[in-house]
C-alpha positions in Angstrom: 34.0 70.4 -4.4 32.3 67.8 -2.5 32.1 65.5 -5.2 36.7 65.8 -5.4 36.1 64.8 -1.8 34.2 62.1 -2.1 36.1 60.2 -5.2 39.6 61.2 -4.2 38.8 59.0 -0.3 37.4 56.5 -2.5 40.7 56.0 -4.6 42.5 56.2 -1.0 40.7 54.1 0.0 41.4 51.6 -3.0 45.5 52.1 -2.6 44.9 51.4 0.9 43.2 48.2 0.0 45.5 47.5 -3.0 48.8 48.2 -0.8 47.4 45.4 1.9 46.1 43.0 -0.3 49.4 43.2 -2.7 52.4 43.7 0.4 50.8 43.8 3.7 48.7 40.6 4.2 51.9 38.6 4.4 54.1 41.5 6.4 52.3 43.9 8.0 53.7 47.3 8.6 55.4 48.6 11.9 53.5 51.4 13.6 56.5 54.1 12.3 55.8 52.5 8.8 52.7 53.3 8.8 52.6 56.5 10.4 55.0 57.7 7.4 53.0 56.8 4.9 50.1 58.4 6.4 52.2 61.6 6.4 53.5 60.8 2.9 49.9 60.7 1.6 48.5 63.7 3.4 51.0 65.7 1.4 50.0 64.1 -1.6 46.7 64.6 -1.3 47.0 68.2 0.2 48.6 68.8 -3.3 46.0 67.0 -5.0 43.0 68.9 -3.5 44.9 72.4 -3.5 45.4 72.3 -7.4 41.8 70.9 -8.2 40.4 73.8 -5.6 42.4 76.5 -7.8 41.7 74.9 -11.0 38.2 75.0 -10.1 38.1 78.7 -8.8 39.8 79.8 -11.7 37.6 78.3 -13.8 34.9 79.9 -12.0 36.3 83.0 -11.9 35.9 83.2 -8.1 39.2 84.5 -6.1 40.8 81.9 -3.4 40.8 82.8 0.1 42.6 79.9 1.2 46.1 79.1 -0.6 46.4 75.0 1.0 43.4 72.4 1.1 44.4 70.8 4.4 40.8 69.0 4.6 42.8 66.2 3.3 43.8 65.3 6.7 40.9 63.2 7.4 41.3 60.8 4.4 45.0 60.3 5.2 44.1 59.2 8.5 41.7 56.8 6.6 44.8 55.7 4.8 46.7 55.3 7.6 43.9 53.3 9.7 43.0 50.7 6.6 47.0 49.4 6.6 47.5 46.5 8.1 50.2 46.7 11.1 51.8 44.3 13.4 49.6 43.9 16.3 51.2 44.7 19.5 50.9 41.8 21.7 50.9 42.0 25.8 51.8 39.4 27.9 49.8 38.7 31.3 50.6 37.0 34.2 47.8 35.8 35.5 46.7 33.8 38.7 44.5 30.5 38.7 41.3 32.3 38.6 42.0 34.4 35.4 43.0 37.7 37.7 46.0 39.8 35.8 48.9 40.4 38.0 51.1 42.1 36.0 51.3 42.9 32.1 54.8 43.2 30.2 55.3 43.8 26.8 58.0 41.4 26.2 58.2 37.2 27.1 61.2 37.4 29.1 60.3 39.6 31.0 57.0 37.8 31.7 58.4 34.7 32.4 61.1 36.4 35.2 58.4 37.5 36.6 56.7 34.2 36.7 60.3 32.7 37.8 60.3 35.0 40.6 56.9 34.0 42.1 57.1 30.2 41.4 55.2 30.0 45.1 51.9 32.2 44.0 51.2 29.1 40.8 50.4 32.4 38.2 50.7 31.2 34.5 51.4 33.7 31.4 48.5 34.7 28.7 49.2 36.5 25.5 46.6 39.3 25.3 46.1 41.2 21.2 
């Protein structure tokens, strides 16, 4: 059984790499995006290992105890961690020594605050 586990996060692993290279270098996914996918392929795989884990027992002629394979949980989070996504970025306002202020998600928001405190010479820095 270990050996199923073992090939199917290596072919996970190879979509993964597959769905980046071919669609998500250019566009990365949103967060959501992602996160469905991830949930998309946990089911997939849960079906995957479930069937092989019966076909297997039956072969064997040993009874199953459990009726789902949820172990597959751990390679869809694989999945879900090797696709690229957009990388939030934070904006900083910052003071002449390099001391944050205040952090905002957005620009504009950044920049009132910046308008607002002309007086204290802060700057902005984007922050990955």
């Amino acid at each position: 059984m270990m050996i199923d586990y073992i090939v199917v996060a290596i072919v996970v692993y190879g979509i993964a790499w597959l769905l980046n290279k071919k669609y998500f270098n250019e566009k990365p996914l949103s967060s959501g995006k992602s996160f469905l996918l991830m949930i998309g392929m946990f089911i997939i795989l849960t079906v995957i290992l479930t069937a092989l884990m019966h076909y297997r027992n039956e072969a064997a002629g040993i009874p199953t105890k459990k009726l789902f394979d949820f172990s597959s949980i751990g390679m869809a989070i694989l999945f879900g961690w090797t696709l690229n996504t957009v990388k939030k970025i934070k904006f900083l306002v910052v003071t002449a020594e390099g001391n944050t202020v205040a952090t905002f998600k957005n620009k504009p928001k950044a920049e009132k605050y910046l308008a607002d405190n002309l007086d204290k010479n802060y700057s902005i820095k984007e922050q990955q």
